[in-house]
Each structure stands twice: as C-alpha cells, then as structure tokens.
C-alpha positions in Angstrom: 82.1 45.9 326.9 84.4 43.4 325.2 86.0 40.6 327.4 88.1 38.1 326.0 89.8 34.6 327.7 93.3 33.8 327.3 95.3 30.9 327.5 95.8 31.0 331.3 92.3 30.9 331.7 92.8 34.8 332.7 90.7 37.6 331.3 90.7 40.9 330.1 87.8 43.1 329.5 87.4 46.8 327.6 85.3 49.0 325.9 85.7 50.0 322.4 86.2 53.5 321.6 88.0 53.7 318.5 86.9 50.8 315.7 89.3 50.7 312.8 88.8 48.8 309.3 91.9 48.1 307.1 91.5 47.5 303.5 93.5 46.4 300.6 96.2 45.7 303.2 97.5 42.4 301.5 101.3 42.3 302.1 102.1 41.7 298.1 100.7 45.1 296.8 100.7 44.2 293.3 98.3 41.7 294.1 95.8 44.4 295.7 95.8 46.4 292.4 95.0 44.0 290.7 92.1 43.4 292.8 91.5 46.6 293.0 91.2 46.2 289.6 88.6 43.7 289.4 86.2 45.1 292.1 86.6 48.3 289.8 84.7 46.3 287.0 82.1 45.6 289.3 81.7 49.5 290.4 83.3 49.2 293.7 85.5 52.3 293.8 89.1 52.1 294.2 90.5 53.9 296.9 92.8 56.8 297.2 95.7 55.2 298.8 96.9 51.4 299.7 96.4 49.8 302.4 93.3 51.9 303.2 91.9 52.5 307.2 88.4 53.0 307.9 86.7 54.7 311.1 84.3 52.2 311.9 81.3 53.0 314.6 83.1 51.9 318.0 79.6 49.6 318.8 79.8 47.8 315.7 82.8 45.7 317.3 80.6 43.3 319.0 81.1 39.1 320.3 77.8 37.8 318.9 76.0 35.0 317.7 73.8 36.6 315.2 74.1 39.8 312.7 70.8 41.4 311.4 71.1 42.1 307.7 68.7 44.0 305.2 69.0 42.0 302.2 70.8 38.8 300.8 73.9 40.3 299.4 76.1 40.6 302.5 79.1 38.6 303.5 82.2 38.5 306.1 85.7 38.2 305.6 88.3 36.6 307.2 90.8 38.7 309.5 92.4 39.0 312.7 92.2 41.9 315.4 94.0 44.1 317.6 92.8 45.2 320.7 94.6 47.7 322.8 94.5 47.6 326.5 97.6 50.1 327.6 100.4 52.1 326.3 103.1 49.2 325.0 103.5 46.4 322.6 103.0 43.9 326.1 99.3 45.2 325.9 97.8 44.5 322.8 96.3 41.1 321.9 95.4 39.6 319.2 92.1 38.1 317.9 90.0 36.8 315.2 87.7 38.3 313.6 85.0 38.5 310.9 83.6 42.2 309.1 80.6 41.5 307.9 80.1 43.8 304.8 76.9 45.2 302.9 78.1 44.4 299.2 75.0 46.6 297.9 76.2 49.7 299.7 80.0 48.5 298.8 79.3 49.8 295.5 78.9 53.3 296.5 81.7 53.8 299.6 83.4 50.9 301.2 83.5 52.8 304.2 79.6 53.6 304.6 79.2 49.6 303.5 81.6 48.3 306.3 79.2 50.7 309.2 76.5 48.5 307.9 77.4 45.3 309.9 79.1 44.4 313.2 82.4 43.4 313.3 82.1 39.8 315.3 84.6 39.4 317.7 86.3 36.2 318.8 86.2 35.7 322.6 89.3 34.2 322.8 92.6 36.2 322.4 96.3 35.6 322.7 99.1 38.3 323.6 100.8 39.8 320.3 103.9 39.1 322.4 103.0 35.9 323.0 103.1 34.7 319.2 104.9 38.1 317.3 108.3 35.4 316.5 105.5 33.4 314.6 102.9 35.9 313.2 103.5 34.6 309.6 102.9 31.0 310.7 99.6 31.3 312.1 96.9 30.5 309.4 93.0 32.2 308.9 90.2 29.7 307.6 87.0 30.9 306.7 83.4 28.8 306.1 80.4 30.1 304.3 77.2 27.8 305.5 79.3 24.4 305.0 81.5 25.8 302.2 85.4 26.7 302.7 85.5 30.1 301.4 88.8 31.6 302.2 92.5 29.8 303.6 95.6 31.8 304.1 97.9 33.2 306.6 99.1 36.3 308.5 101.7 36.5 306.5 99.7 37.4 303.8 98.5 40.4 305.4 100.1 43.7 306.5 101.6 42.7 310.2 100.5 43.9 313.2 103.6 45.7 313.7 102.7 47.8 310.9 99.4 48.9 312.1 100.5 49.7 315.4 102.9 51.9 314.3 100.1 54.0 312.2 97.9 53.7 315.2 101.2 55.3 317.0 101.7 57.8 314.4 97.9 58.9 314.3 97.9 59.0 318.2 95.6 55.9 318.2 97.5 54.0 320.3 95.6 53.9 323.0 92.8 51.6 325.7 90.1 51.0 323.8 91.2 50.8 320.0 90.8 48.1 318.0 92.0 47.4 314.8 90.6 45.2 311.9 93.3 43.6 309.5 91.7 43.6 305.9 91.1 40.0 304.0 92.8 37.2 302.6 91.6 36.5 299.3 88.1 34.0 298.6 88.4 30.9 296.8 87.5 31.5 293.4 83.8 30.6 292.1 82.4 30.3 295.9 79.2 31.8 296.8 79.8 34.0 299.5 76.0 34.6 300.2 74.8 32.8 302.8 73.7 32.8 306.3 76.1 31.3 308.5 80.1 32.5 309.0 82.6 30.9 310.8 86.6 31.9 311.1 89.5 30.4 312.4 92.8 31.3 313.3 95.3 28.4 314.5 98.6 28.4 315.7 100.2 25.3 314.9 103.0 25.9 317.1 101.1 25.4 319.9 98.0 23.9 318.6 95.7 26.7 320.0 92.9 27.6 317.9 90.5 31.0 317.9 87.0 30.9 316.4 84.4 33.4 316.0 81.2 31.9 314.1 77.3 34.0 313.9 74.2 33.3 311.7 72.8 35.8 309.8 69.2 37.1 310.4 67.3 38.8 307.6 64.9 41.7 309.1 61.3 42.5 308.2 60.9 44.2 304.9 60.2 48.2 305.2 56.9 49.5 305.5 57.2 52.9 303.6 
C-alpha cells in the first residue's frame, strides 16, 4: 500500500495494481529522435513507436529509502507520477518520482531494464486539479550524490492530460494505476553513477515543493 499527504494535511492511501513506464515522451519529438538516436550508438534499441509505455511489475512502485542494485551501472531519472484513486479527472494526483533503471540490461530491452528497479515514490502528492492551469510551470530537479544532474519542467514532457486519455482509451483508467512520465534530459558530461538520488518537483506558484530521495545498496556478489 501506497499512502501519500496532501496539502491539507489529509491523506490518501492505495494499492498499486497497474504500474506504467513512459518513455521517449518528451513533448518536442524531434528532440526524442535524436536521442533516440544517440542511445542507438550505444546499443540501446530504439523503440517501435514514440512516446513508448511500459508495463512495469505493480510492486516495483514503492516509497523507500533505499534500492538494492546488482552492479554499479544503474541510475534514476527524473519524472513525475500519476496515481489514480476513482473514475474522474478530480481523482488523480500527482507526484514525484524517480525510475531507477539497470543500464546493463537497458541495452538488451528497456522494458526488462526498467522491471529491474523500484520506482521510488514521493510521499507527498498534490491534486492534478489542483495545479492542471499551471502544469507547464512546475519545474523537476534531479541530484546525483551531490551533483545536479538533470533541471527542467513539465512542460517539457507529454502532459498528464495526455496520458490519462491513453490510460482511458486502453481501459486503464482505473483505482490503482499509476503512471510514470518519462525523463527530462541529463546535464551533459555528468556521471550518473552513483549511490544516492534525490528529485524535486516545485510549484512556484505556491511555493510547495515534493521530494523523493533513496541511497543505493549494492548486494552480495553471486555464488554460482
């Protein structure tokens, strides 16, 4: 179970039964070729369509302080969430949130590489409806260890809007769904490797802030 505080000091609490990825869901779609393009050269493969969605193990979204990893080459990303408590636009709210990706298996499926890790969970959340006339104005900061790695908007993502209405269309519009946005893009020459995340999303309107933040724990090497 998932429960998140509010504003008002109220909270609400579900259980996630569909976990949802999206990928290359930058609004300005030239720009995801072209990334697209340069993951390409480092044998990631591109995908089929633009924006891409990926089913995601429902207990991988998790609000946790630590993620157990494998090996050294894993990183998050920056993004927001949706969570879906009812059947209307009044019950969705809106969070912040971190994929934490294997970038060894990345290289074979994106999809099997983003079942590797939880998706940390902010406990914090606001009401889509509560910020919707300002989604473009409410900014995503990301830290590696000490290091800014990625700054950047909603607005430069796909909106919610959008996903809710494929999450409509594909009869996922329902208690218990969440949705992950896709990333803004990294600082160029930053290290992503390291074992400590943090993201935050602000709303300057208002001066509310949303964090999510875990250390990365590296396990015992295999016997076998």
């Amino acid at each position: 179970m998932l429960t998140f505080t509010l504003p008002d000091g109220s909270t609400e609490t579900v259980e996630p039964l569909n976990l949802l990825n999206a990928g290359y869901a930058g609004r300005n779609q030239d720009e995801v070729a072209h990334h697209i393009a340069e993951l390409a050269e480092l044998g990631v493969p591109a995908p089929t369509t633009t924006p891409a969605m990926y089913p995601i193990s429902p207990y991988l979204a998790q609000q946790t302080d630590e993620v157990h990893v494998q090996h050294g080459r894993t990183s998050g990303e920056a993004e927001w969430a949706l969570v879906i408590l009812g059947d209307t636009d009044d019950d969705v709210l809106l969070t912040v949130a971190c994929d934490h990706t294997d970038r060894e298996l990345e290289v074979h499926s994106v999809a099997w590489s983003k079942n590797a890790s939880p998706d940390v969970l902010g406990t914090g959340a606001w009401r889509l409806t509560d910020v919707a006339d300002r989604i473009d104005d409410i900014t995503l900061k990301a830290w590696v260890g000490d290091t800014a790695i990625q700054t950047g908007s909603l607005g430069d993502l796909l909106a919610p809007k959008y996903w809710l209405d494929v999450l409509r269309e594909r009869g996922l519009f329902t208690r218990g769904t969440i949705l992950i946005s896709g990333t803004i893009s990294m600082h160029p020459g930053v290290d992503q490797f390291a074992d400590r995340w943090k993201v935050e999303m602000s709303d300057s309107a208002t001066g509310n802030s949303l964090t999510c933040e875990y250390r990365t724990i590296l396990m015992p090497a295999p016997i076998g």
